[in-house]
C-alpha positions as MATLAB code, in Angstrom:
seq = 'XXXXXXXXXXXXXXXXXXXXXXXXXXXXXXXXXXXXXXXXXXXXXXXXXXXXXXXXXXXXXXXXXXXXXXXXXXXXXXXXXXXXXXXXXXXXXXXXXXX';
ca = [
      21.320   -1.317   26.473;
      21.591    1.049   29.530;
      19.464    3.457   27.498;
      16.729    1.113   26.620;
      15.846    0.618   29.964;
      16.323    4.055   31.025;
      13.402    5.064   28.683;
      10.928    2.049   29.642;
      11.471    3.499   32.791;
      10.551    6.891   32.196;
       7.909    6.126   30.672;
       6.515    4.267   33.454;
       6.679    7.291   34.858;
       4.205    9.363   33.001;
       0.520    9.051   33.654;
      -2.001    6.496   31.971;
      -3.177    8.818   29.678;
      -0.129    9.151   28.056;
       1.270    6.011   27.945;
      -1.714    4.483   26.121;
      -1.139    7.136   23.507;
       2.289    6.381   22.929;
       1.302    2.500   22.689;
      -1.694    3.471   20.719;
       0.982    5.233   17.896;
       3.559    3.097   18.412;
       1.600    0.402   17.258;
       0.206    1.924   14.263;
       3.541    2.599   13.454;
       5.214   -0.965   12.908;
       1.465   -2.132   11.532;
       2.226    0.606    8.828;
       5.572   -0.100    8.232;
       4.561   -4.264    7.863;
       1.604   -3.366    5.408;
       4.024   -1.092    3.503;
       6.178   -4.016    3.109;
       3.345   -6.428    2.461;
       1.759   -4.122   -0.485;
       5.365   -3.854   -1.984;
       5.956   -7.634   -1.868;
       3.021   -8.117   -4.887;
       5.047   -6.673   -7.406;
       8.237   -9.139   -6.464;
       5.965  -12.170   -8.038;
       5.647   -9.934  -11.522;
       1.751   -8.680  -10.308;
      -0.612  -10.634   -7.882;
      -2.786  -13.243   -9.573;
      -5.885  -11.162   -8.947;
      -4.644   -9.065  -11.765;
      -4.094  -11.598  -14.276;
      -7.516  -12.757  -13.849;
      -8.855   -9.737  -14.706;
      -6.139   -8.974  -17.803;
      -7.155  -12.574  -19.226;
     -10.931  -12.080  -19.363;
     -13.000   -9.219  -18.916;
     -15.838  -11.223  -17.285;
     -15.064  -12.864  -14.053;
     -16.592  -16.239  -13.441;
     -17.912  -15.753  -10.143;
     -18.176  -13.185   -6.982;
     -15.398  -14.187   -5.674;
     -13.181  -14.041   -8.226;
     -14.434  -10.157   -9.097;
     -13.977   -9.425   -5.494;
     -10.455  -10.679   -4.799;
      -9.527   -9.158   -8.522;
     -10.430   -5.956   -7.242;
      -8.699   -6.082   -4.461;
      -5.890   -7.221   -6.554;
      -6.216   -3.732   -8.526;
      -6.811   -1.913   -5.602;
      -3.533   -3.252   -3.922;
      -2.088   -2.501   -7.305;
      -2.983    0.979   -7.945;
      -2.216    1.721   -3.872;
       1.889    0.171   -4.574;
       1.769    2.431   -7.724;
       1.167    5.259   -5.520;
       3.219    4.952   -2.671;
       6.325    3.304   -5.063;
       6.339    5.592   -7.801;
       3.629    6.393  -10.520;
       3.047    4.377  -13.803;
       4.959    6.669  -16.706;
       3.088    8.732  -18.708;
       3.842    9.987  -21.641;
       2.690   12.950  -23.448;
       2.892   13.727  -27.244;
       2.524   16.883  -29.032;
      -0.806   17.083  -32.051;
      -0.553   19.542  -34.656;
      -4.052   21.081  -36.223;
      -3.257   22.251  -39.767;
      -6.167   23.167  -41.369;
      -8.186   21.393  -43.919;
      -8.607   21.772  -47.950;
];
């Protein structure tokens, strides 16, 4: 615990300047870490609900819905990115040529 307050300490020490940066990144820090958690949370619930709107009907019935079904994708396709990518799989075609 001794250490804890050794460093609030020293960093009452440096000027302004740099402790608002240090606040400024330590701060945008834990936000990233909570939305990290927060995107990863949609796939506990088997996909959001924005998603099966749009994977039930192609037409959505109002503005609303269409925007928070994007969003839905959007949160979707960022989770996919930062989790681990969607498998793709790749298969060989042979050409033989015609009669």
């Amino acid at each position: 615990m001794a250490s804890i307050t050794s460093h609030i300490e020293r960093l009452r020490d440096k000027p302004h300047h740099i402790r608002k940066r240090i606040a400024f990144w330590s701060s945008f820090t834990v936000t990233a870490i909570i939305a990290i958690f927060w995107l990863a949370s949609f796939s506990i619930g088997g996909g959001s609900g924005a998603t099966a709107v749009i994977g039930t009907s192609r037409k959505a019935q109002s503005p609303t819905q269409s925007l928070v079904a994007g969003a839905g994708i959007l949160f979707d396709d960022i989770k996919h990115l930062i989790f681990g990518s969607r498998k793709v799989e790749y298969n060989e075609i042979q050409v033989s040529p015609g009669k």
